[in-house]
MMTF fields as JSON, N, C-alpha, C and O atoms, coordinates in Angstrom:
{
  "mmtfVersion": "1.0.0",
  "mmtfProducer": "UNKNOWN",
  "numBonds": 287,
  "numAtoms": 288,
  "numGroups": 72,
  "numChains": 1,
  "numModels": 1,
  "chainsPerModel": [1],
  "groupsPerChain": [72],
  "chainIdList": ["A"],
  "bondAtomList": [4, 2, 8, 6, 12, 10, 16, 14, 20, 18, 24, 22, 28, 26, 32, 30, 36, 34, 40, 38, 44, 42, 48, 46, 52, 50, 56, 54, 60, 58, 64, 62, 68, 66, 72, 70, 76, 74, 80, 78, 84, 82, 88, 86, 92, 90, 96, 94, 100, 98, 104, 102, 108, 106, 112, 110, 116, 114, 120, 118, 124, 122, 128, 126, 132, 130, 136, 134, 140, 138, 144, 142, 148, 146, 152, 150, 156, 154, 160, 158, 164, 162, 168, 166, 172, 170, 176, 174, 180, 178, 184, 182, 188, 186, 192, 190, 196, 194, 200, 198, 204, 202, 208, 206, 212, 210, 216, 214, 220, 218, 224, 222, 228, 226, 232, 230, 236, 234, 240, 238, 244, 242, 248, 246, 252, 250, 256, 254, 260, 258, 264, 262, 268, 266, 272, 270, 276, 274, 280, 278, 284, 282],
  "bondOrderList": [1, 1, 1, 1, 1, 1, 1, 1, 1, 1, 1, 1, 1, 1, 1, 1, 1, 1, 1, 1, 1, 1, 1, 1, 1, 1, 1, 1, 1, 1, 1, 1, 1, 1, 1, 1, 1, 1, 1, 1, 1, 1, 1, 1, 1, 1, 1, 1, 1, 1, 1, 1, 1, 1, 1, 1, 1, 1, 1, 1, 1, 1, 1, 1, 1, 1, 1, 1, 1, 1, 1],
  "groupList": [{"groupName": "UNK", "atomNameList": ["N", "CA", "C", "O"], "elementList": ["N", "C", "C", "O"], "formalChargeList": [0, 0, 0, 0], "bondAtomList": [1, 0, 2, 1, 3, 2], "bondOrderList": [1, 1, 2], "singleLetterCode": "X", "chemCompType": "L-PEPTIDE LINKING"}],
  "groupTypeList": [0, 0, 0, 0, 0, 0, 0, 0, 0, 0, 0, 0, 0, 0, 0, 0, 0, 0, 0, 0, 0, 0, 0, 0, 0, 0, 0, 0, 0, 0, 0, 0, 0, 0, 0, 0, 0, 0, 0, 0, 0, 0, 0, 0, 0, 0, 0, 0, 0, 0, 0, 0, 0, 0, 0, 0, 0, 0, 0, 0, 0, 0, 0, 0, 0, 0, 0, 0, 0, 0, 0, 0],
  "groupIdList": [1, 2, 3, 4, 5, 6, 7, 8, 9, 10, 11, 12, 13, 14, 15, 16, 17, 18, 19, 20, 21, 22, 23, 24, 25, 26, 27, 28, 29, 30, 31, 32, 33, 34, 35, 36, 37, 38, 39, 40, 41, 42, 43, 44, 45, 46, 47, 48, 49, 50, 51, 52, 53, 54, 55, 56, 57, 58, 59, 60, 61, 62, 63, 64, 65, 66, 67, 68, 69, 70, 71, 72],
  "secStructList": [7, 7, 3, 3, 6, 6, 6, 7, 7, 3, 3, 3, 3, 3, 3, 3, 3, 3, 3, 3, 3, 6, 6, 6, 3, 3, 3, 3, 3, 3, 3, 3, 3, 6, 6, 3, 3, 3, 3, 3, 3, 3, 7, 1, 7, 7, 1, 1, 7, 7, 4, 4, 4, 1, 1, 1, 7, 1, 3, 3, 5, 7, 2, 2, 2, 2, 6, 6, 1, 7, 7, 7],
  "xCoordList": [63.182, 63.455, 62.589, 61.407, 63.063, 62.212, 61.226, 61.5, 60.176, 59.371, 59.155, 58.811, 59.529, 59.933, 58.71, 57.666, 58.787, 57.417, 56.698, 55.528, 57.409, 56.794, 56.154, 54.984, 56.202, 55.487, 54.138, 53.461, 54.256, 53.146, 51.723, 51.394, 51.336, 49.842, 48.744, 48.124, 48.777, 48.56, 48.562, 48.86, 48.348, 48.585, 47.384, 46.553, 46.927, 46.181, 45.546, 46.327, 44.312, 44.005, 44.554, 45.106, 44.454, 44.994, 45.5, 45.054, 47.287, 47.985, 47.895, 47.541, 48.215, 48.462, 49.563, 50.523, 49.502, 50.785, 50.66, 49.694, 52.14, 52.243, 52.904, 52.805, 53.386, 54.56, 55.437, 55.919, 55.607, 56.529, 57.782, 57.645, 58.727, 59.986, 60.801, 60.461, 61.886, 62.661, 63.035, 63.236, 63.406, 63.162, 62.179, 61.201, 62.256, 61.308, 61.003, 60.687, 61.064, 61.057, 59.611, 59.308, 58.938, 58.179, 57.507, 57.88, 56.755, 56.517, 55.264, 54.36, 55.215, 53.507, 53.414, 54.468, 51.906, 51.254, 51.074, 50.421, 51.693, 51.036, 50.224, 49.058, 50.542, 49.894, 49.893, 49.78, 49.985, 49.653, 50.876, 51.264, 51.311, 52.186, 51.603, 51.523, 51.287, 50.743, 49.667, 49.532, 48.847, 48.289, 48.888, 48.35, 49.946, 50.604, 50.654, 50.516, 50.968, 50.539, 52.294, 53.044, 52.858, 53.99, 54.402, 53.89, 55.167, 55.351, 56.851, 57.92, 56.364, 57.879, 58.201, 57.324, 59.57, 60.035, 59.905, 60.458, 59.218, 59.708, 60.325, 59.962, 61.697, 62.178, 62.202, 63.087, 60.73, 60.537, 59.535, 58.847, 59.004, 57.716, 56.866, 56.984, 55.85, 54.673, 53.259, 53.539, 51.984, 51.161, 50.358, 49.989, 50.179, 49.764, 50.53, 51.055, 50.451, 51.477, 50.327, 49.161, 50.633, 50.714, 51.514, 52.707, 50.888, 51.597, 52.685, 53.668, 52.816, 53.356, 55.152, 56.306, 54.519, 55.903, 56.517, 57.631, 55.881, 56.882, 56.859, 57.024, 56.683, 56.726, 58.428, 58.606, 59.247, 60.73, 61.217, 62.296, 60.15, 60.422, 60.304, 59.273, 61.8, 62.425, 61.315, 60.368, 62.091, 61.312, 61.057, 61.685, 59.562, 59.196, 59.386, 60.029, 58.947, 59.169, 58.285, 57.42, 58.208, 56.871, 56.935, 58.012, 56.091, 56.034, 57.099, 57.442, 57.473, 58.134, 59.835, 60.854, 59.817, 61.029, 61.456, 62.6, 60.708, 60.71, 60.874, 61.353, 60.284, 60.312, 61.702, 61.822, 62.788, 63.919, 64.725, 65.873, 64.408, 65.83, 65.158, 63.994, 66.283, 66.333, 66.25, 66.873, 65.183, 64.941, 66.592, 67.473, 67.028, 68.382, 69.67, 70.655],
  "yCoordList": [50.783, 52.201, 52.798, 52.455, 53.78, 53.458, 55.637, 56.58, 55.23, 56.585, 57.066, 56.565, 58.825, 59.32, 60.305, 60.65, 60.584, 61.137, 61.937, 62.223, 62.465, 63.929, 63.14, 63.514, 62.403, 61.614, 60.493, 60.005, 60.45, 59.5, 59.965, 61.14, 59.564, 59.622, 59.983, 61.013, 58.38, 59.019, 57.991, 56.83, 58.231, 57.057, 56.772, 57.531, 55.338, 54.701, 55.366, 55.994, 55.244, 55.642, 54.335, 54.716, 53.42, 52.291, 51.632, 51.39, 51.335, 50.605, 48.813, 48.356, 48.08, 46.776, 45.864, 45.722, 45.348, 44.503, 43.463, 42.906, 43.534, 42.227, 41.097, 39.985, 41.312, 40.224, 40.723, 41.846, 39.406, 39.75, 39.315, 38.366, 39.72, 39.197, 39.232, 39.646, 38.695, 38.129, 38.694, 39.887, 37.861, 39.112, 39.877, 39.502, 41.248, 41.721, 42.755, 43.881, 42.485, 43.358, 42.753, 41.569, 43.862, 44.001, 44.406, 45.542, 44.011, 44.754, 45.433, 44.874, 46.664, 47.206, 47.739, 48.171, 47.944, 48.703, 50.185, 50.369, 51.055, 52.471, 53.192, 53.541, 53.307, 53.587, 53.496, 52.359, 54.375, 53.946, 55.023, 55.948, 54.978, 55.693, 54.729, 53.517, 55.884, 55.401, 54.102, 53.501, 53.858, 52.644, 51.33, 50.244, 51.447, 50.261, 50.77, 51.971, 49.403, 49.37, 50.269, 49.889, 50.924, 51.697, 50.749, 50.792, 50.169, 49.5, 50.225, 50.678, 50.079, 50.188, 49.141, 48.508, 49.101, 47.998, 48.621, 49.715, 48.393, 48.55, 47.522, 46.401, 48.487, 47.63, 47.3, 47.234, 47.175, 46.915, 46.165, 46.533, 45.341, 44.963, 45.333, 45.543, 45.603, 46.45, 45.751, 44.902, 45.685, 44.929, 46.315, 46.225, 47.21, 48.238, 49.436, 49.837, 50.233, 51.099, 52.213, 51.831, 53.628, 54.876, 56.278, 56.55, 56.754, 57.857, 58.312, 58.414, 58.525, 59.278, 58.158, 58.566, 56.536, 55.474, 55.906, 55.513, 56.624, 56.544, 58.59, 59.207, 58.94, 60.313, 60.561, 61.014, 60.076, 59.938, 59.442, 59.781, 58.321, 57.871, 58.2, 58.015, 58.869, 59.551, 59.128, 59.642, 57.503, 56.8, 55.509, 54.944, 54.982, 53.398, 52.964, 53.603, 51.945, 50.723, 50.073, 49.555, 49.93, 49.085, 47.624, 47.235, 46.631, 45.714, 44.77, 43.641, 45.082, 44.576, 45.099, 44.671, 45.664, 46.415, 45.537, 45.111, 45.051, 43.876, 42.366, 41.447, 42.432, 40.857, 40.806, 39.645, 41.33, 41.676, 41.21, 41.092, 40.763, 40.45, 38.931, 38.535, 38.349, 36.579, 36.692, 37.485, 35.525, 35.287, 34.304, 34.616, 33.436, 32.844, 33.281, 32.761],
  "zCoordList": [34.542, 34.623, 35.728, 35.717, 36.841, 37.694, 37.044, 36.3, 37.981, 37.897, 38.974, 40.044, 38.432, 39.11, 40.379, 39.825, 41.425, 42.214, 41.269, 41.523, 39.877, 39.532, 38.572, 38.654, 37.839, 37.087, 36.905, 36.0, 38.487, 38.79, 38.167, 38.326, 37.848, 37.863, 38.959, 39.225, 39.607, 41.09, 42.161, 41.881, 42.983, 44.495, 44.567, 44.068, 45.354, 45.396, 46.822, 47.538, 47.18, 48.273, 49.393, 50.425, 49.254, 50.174, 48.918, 47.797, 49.977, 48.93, 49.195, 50.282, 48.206, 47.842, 48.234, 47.477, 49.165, 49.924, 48.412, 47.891, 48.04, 46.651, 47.068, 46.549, 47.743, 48.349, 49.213, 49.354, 49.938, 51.226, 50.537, 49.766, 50.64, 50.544, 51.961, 53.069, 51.539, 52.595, 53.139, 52.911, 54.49, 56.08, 55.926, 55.279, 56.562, 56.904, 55.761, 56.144, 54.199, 53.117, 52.127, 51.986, 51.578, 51.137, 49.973, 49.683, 49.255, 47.682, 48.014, 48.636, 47.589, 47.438, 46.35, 45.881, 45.39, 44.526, 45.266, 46.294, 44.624, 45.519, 44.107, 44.292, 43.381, 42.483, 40.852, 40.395, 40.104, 38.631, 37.794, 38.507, 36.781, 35.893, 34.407, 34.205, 33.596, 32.311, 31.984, 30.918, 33.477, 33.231, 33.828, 33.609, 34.541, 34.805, 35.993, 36.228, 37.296, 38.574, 39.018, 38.118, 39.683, 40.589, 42.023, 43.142, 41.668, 42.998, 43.988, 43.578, 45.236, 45.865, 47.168, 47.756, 47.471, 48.596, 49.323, 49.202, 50.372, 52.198, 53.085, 53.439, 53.408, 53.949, 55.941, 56.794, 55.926, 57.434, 57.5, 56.548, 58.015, 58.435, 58.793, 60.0, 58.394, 58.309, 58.001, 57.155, 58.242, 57.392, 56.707, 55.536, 57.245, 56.344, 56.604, 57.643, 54.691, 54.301, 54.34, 54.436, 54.266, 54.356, 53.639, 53.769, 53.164, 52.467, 53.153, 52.418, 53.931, 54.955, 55.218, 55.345, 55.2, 54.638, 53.4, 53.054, 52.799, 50.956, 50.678, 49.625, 51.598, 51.779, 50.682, 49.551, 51.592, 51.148, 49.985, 49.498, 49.326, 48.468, 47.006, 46.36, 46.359, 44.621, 43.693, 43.098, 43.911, 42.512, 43.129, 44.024, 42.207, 42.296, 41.216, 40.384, 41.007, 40.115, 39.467, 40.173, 38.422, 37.846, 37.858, 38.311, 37.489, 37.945, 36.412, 36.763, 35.218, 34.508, 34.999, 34.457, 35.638, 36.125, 37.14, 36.977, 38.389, 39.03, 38.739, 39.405, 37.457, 36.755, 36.415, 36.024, 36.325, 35.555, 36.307, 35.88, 37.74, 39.073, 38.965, 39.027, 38.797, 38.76, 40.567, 41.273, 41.042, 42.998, 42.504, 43.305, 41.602, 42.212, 41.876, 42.402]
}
């Protein structure tokens, strides 16, 4: 279920590269909702993220929300 900007808790001062995924797509930690880490995809290559990258971004994702997509 994803969460929504108004809900967050709060953003991390520097976010958490989690994994690269394929091509040039990306997982990061930006911040926290109820105690649990907020992740979102970027889809560009980047090695470091910025508020100002997820400015645009509705809703993220928590990390059991992610566990939920089979990689095959």
């Amino acid at each position: 279920m994803p969460v929504f900007r108004k809900d967050v808790d709060f953003f991390f001062e520097e976010f958490i590269k989690v994994n690269t995924g394929g091509g040039d797509a990306s997982i990061w930690a930006v911040g926290s909702y109820q105690g649990e880490f907020i992740m979102t995809v970027i889809e560009k290559k980047i090695d470091s993220l910025t508020i100002d990258d997820i400015v645009d971004k509705p809703a993220f994702f928590m990390l059991q929300d992610l566990m939920k997509f089979s990689p095959c």
